[in-house]
C-alpha positions in Angstrom: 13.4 -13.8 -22.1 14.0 -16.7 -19.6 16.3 -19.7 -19.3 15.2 -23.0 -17.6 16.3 -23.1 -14.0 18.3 -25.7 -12.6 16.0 -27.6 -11.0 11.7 -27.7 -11.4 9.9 -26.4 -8.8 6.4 -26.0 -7.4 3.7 -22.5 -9.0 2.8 -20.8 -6.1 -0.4 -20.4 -8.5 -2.4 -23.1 -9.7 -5.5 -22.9 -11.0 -8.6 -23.7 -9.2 -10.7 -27.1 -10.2 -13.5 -27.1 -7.9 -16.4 -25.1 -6.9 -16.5 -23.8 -3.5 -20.0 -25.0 -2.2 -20.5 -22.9 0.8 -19.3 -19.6 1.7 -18.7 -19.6 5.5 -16.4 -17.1 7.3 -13.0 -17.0 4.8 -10.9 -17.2 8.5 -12.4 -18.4 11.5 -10.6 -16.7 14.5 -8.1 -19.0 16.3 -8.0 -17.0 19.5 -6.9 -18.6 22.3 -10.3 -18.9 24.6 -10.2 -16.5 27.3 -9.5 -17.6 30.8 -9.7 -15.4 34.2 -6.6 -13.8 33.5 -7.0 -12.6 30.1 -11.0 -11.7 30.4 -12.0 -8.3 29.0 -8.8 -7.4 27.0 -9.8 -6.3 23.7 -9.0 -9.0 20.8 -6.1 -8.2 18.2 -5.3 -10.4 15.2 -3.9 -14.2 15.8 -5.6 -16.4 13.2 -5.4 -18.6 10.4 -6.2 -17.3 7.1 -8.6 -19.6 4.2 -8.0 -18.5 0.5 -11.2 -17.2 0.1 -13.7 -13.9 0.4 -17.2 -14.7 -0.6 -19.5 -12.7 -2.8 -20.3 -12.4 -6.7 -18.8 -9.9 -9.7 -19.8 -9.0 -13.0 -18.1 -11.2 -16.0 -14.4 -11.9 -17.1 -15.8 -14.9 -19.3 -17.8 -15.6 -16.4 -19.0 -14.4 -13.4 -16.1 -13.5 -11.1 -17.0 -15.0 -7.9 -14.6 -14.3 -5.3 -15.5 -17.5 -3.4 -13.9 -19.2 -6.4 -10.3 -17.9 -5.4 -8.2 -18.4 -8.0 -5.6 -19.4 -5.1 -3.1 -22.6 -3.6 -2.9 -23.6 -0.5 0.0 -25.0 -0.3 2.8 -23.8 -3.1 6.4 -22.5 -3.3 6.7 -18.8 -2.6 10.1 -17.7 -3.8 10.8 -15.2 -1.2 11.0 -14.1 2.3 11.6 -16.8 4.3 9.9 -16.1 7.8 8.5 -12.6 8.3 5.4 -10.1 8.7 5.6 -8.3 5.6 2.8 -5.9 6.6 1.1 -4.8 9.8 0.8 -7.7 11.6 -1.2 -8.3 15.4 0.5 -7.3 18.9 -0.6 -9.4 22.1 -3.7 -9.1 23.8 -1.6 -6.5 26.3 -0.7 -3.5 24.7 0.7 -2.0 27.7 3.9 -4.7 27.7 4.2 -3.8 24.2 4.7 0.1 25.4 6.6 -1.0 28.4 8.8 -3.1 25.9 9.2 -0.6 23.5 10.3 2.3 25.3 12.8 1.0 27.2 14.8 0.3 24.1 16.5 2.4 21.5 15.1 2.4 18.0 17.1 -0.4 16.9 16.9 -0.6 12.9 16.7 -4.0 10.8 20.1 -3.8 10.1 20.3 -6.7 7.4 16.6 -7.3 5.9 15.1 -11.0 6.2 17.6 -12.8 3.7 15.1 -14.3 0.8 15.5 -17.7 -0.5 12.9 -20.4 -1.9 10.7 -21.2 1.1 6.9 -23.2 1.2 4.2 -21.5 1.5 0.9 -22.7 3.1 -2.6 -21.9 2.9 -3.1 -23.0 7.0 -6.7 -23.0 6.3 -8.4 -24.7 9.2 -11.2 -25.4 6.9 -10.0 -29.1 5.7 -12.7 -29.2 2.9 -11.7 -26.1 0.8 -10.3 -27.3 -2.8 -6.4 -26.6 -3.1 -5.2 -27.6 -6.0 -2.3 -29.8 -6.1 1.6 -28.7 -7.4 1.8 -28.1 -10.9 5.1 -29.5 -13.1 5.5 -26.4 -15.1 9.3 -25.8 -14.3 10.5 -22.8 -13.4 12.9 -20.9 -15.5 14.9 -17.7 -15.1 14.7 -14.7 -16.4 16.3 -12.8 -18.8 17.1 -9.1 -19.7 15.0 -8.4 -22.8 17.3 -7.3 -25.5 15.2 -3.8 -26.3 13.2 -1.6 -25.5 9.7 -2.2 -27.5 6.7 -0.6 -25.5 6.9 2.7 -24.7 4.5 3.7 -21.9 1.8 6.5 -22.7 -0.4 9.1 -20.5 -3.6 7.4 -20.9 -5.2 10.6 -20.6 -3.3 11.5 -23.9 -3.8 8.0 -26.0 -5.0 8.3 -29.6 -8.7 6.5 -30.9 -6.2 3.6 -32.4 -4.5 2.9 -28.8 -7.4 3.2 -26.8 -9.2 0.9 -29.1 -6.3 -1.7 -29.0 -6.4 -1.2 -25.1 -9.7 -2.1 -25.1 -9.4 -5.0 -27.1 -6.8 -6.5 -25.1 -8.3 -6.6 -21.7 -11.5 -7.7 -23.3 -9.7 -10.9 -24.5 -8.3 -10.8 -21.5 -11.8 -10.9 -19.5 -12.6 -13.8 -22.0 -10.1 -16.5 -21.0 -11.1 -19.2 -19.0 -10.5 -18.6 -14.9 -8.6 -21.7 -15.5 -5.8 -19.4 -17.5 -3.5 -17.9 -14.9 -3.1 -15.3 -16.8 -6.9 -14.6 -17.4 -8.1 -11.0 -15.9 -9.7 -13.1 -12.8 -6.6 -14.7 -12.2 -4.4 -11.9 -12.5 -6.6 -10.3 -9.4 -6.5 -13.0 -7.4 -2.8 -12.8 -7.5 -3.3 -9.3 -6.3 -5.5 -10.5 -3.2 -3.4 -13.4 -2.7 -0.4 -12.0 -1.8 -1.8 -8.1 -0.7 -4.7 -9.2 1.7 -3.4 -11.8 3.8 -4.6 -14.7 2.2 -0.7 -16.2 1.9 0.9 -17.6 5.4 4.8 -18.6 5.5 5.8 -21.3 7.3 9.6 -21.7 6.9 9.9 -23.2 10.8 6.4 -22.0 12.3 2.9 -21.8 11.0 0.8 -18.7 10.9 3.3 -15.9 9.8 1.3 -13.1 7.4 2.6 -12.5 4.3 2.2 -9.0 2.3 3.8 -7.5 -0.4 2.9 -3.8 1.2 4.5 -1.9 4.4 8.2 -2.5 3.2 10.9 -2.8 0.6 9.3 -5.3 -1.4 6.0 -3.0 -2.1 7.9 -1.6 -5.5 9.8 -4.3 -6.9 6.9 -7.2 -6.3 4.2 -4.6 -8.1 6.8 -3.7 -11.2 7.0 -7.5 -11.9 3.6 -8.0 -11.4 2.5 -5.4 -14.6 5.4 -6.7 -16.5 3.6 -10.1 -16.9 -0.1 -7.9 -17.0 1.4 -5.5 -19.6 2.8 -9.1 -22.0 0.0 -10.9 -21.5 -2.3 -8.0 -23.1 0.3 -7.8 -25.7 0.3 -11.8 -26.6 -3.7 -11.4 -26.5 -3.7 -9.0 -29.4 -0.4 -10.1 -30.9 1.2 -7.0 -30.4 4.7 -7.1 -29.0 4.8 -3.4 -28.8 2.0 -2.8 -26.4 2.7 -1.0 -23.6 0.7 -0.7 -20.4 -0.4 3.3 -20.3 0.0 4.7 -17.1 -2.6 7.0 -15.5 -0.5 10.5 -15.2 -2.2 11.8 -11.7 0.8 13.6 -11.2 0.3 16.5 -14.2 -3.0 18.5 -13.7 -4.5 17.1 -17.5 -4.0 14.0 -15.7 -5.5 14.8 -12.7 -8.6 12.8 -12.9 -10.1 9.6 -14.2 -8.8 9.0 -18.3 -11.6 9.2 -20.0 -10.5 5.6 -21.8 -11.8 4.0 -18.3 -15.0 5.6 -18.6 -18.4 4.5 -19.7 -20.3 1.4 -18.6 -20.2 -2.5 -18.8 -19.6 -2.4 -22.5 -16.5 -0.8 -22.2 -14.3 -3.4 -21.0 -12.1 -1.0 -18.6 -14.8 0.1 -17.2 -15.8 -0.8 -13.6 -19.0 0.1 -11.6 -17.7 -0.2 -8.5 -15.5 3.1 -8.3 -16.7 6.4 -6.4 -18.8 7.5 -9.3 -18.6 10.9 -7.6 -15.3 11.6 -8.5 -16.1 10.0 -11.6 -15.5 13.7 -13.4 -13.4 15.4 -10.8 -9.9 16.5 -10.1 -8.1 13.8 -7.7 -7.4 15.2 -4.1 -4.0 13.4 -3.4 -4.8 14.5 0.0 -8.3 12.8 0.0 -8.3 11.3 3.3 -8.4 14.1 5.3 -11.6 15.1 7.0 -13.8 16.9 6.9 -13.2 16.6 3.3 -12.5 19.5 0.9 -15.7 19.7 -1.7 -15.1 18.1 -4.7 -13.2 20.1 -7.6 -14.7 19.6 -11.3 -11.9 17.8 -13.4 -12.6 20.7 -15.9 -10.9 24.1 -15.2 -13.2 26.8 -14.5 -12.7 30.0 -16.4 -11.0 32.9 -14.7 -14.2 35.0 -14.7 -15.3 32.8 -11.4 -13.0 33.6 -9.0 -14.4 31.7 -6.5 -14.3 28.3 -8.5 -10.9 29.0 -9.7 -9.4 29.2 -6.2 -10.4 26.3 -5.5 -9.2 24.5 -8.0 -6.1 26.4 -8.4 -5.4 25.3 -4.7 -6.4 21.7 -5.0 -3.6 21.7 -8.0 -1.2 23.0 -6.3 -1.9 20.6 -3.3 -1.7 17.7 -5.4 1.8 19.0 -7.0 3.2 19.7 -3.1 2.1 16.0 -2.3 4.1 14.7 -5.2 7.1 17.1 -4.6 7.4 16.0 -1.0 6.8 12.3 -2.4 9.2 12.1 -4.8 12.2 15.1 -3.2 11.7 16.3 0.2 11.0 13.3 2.1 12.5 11.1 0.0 15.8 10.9 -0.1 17.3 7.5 0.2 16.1 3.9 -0.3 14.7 3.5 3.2 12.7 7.2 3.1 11.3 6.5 -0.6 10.9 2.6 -1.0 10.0 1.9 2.9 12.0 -0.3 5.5 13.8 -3.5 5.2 12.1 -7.0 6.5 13.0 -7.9 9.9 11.3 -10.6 11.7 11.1 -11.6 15.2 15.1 -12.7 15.2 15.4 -8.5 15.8 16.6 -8.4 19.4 13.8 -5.0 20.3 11.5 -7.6 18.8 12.3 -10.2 21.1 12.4 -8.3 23.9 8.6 -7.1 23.2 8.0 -10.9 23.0 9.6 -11.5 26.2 7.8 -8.8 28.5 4.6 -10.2 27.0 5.1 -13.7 27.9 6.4 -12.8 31.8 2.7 -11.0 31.8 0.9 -13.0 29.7 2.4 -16.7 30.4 3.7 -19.0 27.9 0.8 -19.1 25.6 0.6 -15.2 24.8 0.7 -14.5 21.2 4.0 -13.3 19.5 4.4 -10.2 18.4 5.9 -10.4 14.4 7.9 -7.4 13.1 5.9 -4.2 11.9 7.6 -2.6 9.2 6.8 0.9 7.8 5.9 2.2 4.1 8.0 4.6 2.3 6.6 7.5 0.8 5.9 5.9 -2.5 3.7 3.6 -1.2 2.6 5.9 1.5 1.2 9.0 -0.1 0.5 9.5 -3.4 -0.5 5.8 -4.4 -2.9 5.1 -1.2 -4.9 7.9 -1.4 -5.5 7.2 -5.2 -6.7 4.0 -4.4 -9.3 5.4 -1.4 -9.9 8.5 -3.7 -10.8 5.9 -7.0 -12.5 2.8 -4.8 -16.4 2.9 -3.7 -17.4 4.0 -0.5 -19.4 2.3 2.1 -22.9 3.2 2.8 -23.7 6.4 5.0 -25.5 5.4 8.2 -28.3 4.4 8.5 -27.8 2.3 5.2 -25.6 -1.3 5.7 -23.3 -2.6 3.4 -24.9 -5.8 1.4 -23.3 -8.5 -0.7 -26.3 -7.6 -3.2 -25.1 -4.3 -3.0 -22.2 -5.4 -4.3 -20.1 -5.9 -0.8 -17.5 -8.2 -0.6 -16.7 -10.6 1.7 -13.7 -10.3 3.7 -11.9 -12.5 6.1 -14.2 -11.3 9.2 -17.2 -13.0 7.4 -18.6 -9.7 6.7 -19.4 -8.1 3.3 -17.4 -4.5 2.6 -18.6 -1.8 0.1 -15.5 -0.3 -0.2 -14.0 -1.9 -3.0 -12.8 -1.9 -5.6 -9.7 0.1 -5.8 -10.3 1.1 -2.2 -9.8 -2.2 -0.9 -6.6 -4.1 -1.3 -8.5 -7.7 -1.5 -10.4 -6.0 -4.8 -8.3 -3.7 -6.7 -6.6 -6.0 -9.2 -10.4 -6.2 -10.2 -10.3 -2.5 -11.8 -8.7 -2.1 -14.8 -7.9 1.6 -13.7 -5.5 0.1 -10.9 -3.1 -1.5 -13.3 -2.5 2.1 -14.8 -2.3 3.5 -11.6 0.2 1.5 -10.6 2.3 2.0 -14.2 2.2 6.0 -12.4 3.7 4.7 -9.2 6.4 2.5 -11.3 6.8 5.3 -13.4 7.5 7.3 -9.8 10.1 5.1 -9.2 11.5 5.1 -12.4 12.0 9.0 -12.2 13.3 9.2 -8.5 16.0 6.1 -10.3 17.3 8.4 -13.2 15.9 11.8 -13.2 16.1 12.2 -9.3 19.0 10.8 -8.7 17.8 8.0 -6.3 19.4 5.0 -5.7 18.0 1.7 -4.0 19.3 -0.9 -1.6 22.6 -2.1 -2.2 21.7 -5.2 0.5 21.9 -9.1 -1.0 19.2 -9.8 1.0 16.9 -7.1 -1.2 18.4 -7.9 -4.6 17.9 -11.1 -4.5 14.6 -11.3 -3.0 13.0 -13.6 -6.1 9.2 -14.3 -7.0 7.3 -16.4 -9.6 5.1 -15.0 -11.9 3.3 -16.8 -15.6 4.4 -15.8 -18.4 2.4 -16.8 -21.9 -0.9 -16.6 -22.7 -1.2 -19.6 -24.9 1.4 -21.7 -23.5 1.4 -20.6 -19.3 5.2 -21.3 -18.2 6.6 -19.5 -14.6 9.3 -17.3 -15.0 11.8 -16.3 -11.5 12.1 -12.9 -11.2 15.0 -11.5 -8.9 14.4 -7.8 -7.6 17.8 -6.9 -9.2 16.6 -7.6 -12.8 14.0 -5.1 -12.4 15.8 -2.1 -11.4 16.4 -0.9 -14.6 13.1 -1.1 -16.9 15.3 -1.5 -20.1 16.2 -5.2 -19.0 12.1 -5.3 -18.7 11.8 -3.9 -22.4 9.8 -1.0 -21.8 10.0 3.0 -20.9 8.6 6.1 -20.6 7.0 8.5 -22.8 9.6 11.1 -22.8 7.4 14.1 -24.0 5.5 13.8 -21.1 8.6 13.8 -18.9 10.2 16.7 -20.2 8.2 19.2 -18.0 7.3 18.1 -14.8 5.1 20.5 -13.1 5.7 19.1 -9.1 9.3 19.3 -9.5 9.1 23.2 -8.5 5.8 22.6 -6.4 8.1 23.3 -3.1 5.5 23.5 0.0 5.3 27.6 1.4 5.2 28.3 5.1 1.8 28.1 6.8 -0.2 30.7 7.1 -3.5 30.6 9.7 -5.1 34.2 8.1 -5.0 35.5 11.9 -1.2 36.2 12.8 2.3 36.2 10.5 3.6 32.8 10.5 6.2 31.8 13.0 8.5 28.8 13.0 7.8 28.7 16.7 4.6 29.8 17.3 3.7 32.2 20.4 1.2 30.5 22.9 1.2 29.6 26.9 3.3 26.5 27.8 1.3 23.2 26.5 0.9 20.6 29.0 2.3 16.9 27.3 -0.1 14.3 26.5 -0.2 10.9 28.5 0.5 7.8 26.5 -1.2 5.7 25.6 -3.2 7.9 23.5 -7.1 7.3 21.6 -7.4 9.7 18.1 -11.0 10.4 17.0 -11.5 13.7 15.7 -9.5 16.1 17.9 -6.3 16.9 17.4 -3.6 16.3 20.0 -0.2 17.7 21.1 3.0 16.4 21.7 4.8 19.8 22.8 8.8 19.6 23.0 10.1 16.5 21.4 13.6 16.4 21.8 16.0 16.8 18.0 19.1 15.2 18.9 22.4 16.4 16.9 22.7 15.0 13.7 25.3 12.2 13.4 27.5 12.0 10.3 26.1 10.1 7.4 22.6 9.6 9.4 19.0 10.8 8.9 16.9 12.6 11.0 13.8 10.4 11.4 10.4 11.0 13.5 9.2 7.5 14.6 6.0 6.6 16.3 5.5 3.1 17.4 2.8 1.0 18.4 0.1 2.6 16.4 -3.4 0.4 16.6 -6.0 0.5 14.0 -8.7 -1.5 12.4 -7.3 -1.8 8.7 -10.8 -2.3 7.4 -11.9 1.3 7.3 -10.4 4.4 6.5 -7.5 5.4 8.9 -4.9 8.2 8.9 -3.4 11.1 11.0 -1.8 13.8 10.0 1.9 15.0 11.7 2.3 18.8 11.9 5.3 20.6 13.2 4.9 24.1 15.5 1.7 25.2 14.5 -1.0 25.4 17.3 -3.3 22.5 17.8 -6.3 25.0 16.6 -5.1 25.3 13.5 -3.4 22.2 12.4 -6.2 20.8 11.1 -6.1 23.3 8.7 -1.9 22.1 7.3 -1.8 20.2 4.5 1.1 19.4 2.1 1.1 22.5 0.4 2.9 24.0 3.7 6.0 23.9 5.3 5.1 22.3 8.6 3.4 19.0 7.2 5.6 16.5 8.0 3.7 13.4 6.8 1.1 10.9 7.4 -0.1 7.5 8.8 -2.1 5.9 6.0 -2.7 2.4 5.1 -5.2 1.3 2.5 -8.5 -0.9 4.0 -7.4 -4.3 3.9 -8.7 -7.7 5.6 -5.4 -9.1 6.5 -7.3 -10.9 9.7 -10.3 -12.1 11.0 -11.9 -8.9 13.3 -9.5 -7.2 16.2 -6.6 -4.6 15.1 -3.6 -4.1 13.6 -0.6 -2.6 14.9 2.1 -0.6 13.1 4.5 2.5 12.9 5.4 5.3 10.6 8.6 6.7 9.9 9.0 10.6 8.6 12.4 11.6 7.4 12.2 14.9 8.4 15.6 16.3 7.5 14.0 18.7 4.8 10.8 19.4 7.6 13.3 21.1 9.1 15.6 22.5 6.7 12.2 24.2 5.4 11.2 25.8 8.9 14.6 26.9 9.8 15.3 24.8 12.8 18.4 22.4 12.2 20.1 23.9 14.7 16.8 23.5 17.1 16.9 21.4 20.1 12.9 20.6 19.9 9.8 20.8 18.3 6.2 20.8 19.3 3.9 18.4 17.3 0.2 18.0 16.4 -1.4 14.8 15.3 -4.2 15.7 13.3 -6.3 12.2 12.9 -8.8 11.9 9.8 -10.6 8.5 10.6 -13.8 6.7 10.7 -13.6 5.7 14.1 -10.3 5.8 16.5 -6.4 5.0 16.4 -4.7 4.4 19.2 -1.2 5.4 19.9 0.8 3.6 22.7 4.3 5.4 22.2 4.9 9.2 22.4 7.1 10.2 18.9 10.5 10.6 19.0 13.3 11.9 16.9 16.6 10.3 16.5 19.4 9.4 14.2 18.8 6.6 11.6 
């Protein structure tokens, strides 16, 4: 399945060979010290980043002890040469960023960061952590496979036999050496690596974050990454059929935890650090909004309790609307459904933030890298299955432990909500590999049955990435993103059967409804008066009255942008956009209705040591409005309904323009 390249390069994964014999802080800040000028501004992320987040796990072989990162520090990335994949820090003065920012235009990424082989460094200020040196595997290119041989199942709907060979593989899996890079340890720590900020680039500067999230690359980096999971369970049991099963959240029988992942230690894809209270429930797809609905049993109740069936009933059809809007409504196009290109600080609106900071700040404020936005495949759907699946933190007045199973994360700090609720832990869960097989398998769909079609830009289809291949014989194999747009060249599919009826492709979201008064699409009250940006969200919801709909351009979309959206990414964050519905009762819209128009969401991650992050969301809202009536509308009033542990701050008022 691969040729040999044309020349040998360095793994940007080697294994470890030493024993971390400390565990202090994984990223000591790097702030500039404060001077008169800038004392008393609130800190935001500029640091250096050290491969490594302190605290112990149960056994894969041996214990997995995540201050034994299985991680480089200095190794050939192939890909993205010099830019912010994900939410990266803003300078110390926000206000120039809001200054900066609304004085220009949206002004797209009009060619994404053009992708070549670049090095990659661990800029870990910590001299004394073991990184390993290059290895001389060579690199070699892939190959289309010449079938299809695995056919990906439900797992909810796996026979004794399959379940029983699953198991068997990821328990041999567990059993290699750490040493293996293809060992169950080492295939999380290529999760953390590269989706928690552990990875800098460093093409022409030092200290640039690197994560596969917040863009284009979120779905094509994650399908490679099973495609080596799914053969290296496959070469473990010898079974080139194997197939990865996917966990079908998207169907109400798959609507909660397969029953495969279930158990205890003895079951090998089992893990005890998930919400054990939704261990048995239905999934709420729209989990993060607070307060939160009571949990749903899993099992249907019978008819004979109204009550109970209601509820259920409703958080089904919730769950279908969120897919529907997912995968139809709001996502049409690459850019709406896979997220935004890479752009870097060579944008001009980029630079021109950079610029107004250093006339306020002086020569030594702190750039401000690109900030690129999620498209609703990564943005619905898949995070809130990770939040909904992960362990929650402790309720007050109880503190989150590393003997309580709290990991440490770049701050220094340990953080109990892991492990599919944190990005720097998921690849630990078993269940997160099937969950992202349902997220491929989203993709796959909107590809063929949908209609969708991705980025036709060089600079996406031949973003590249290295990945082992070979259980018994490790060798890297290059990837380029346009191999992996059709899964046949990958040697795999989808369970047709359970394609053939898909209940969310009907689950179309109905007009809102508050009980009180018939629904309007413009709803009767006394003239709002506009909220002042800068803006904090905490628990109230806040309105935006008469944002402007320009005309629709030919061959453009209508997009709702906020920028400038600050946030600590280590706790649970996300606000809710709702179109003409008063403020009383948008907490009450969900995507069952008409007027939901998205959401901010990211999932908790430790990209940083302490301070905030800054990003933006874009809704294409095209189909919001086509829903509602109002294309021919000059305005709209919004609602931002926030749902988060402590407070987001907004610097830009939203705005709606052509895209």
């Amino acid at each position: 399945m691969a040729t040999p390249s044309a020349a040998a390069s360095s793994s940007f994964l080697v294994p470890a060979t030493t024993a971390v014999a400390s565990t202090p802080s994984a990223c000591p800040s790097t702030l500039p010290k404060k001077n008169a000028a800038g004392a008393g501004r609130r800190r935001h992320r500029t640091m250096q980043c050290r491969a490594s987040s302190g605290g112990g796990r149960r056994g894969d072989g041996d214990d997995v002890d995540s201050r034994l990162l299985w991680l480089p520090r200095r190794q050939v990335l192939t890909g993205l040469s010099g830019v912010a994949a994900g939410f990266v820090g803003y300078p110390d003065d926000l206000a120039s960023i809001a200054l900066a920012l609304e004085a220009n235009p949206v002004e797209s990424c009009r060619r994404g960061e053009k992708v070549t082989d670049k090095i990659v460094e661990c800029s870990d200020p910590n001299r004394g952590f073991p990184c390993p040196p290059a290895t001389r595997i060579p690199v070699v290119d892939f190959t289309p496979e010449p079938k299809v041989t695995r056919i990906r199942q439900p797992a909810h709907l796996l026979d004794a036999e399959y379940q029983a060979k699953y198991k068997e593989a990821v328990r041999k899996m567990r059993a290699l050496d750490k040493s293996n890079p293809l060992s169950f340890a080492a295939q999380a720590a290529v999760h953390e690596s590269y989706c928690d900020g552990h990875y800098r680039l460093d093409p022409s500067e030092k200290n640039r974050p690197f994560d596969v999230h917040f863009s284009w690359i979120f779905a094509p980096w994650h399908r490679m990454y099973i495609y080596f999971y799914e053969r290296a369970l496959g070469d473990l049991i010898g079974d080139d059929t194997f197939a990865l099963p996917y966990w079908g959240w998207d169907t109400p029988a798959g609507m909660g935890i397969p029953a495969v992942f279930k158990g205890d230690d003895d079951n090998p894809l089992f893990d005890p650090y998930r919400n054990m209270d939704n261990n048995d429930a239905l999934i709420d797809l729209d989990y993060l909004k607070t307060p939160r609905r009571p949990t749903v049993p899993f099992t249907p109740p019978p008819v004979s309790d109204a009550a109970a069936r209601q509820a259920y009933d409703d958080a089904v059809r919730t769950n279908l609307a969120t897919v529907y809007i997912q995968q139809i409504r709001d996502g049409k196009g690459p850019r709406a459904f896979l997220g935004e290109k890479l752009c870097s600080e060579a944008s001009s609106r980029v630079k021109e933030v950079n610029e107004r900071s250093k006339r306020r700040q002086g020569a030594g404020a702190p750039k401000v890298k690109a900030s690129n936005a999620q498209g609703t495949l990564e943005r619905m759907a898949h995070t809130t299955v990770h939040v909904w699946a992960g362990r929650s933190s402790p309720k007050a007045p109880a503190t989150c432990t590393v003997d309580g199973g709290g990991v440490v994360a770049h701050d220094g700090k340990p953080h109990c909500n892991n492990d599919m609720g944190f990005l720097g832990t998921a690849g630990r869960d078993p269940l997160f590999y099937s969950h992202h097989a349902n997220v491929d398998r989203m993709w796959h769909l909107w590809s063929t049955k949908l209609g969708g079609k991705g980025f036709d830009d060089a600079e996406w289809l031949d973003t590249s990435f290295v990945f082992y291949d070979d259980v018994k014989s490790p060798r890297l194999v290059r990837m380029k993103f346009r191999d992996v747009l059709d899964v046949t060249n990958l040697g795999y599919t989808y369970d047709k059967e359970s394609e053939a009826a898909l209940p969310w492709l009907k689950s179309k979201p109905t007009r809102f409804s508050s009980g009180k008064t018939p629904s309007s699409s413009v709803p009767a009250a006394e003239p709002k008066v506009a909220s002042e940006f800068p803006l904090t969200l905490t628990k109230e919801a806040v309105d935006v009255p008469s944002v402007a709909i320009p005309a629709k351009q030919p061959g453009k979309d209508l997009v709702l942008l906020i920028e400038g959206i600050e946030y600590d990414p280590q706790i649970n964050n996300k606000f809710d956009v709702i179109i003409n519905v008063p403020k009383e009762d948008a907490g009450k819209v969900g995507p069952k209705d008409c007027e939901y128009a998205g959401s901010f969401t990211a999932v908790p991650s430790s990209n940083a040591a302490g301070g905030t992050l800054v990003g933006k969301v874009t809704l294409f809202i095209d189909g919001v409005l086509a829903d509602l009536g109002l294309t021919n509308e000059s305005a709209v009033d919004i609602v931002l309904v926030p749902h988060t542990d402590e407070e987001i701050k907004i610097y830009l008022p939203p705005t709606i323009e052509n895209a």
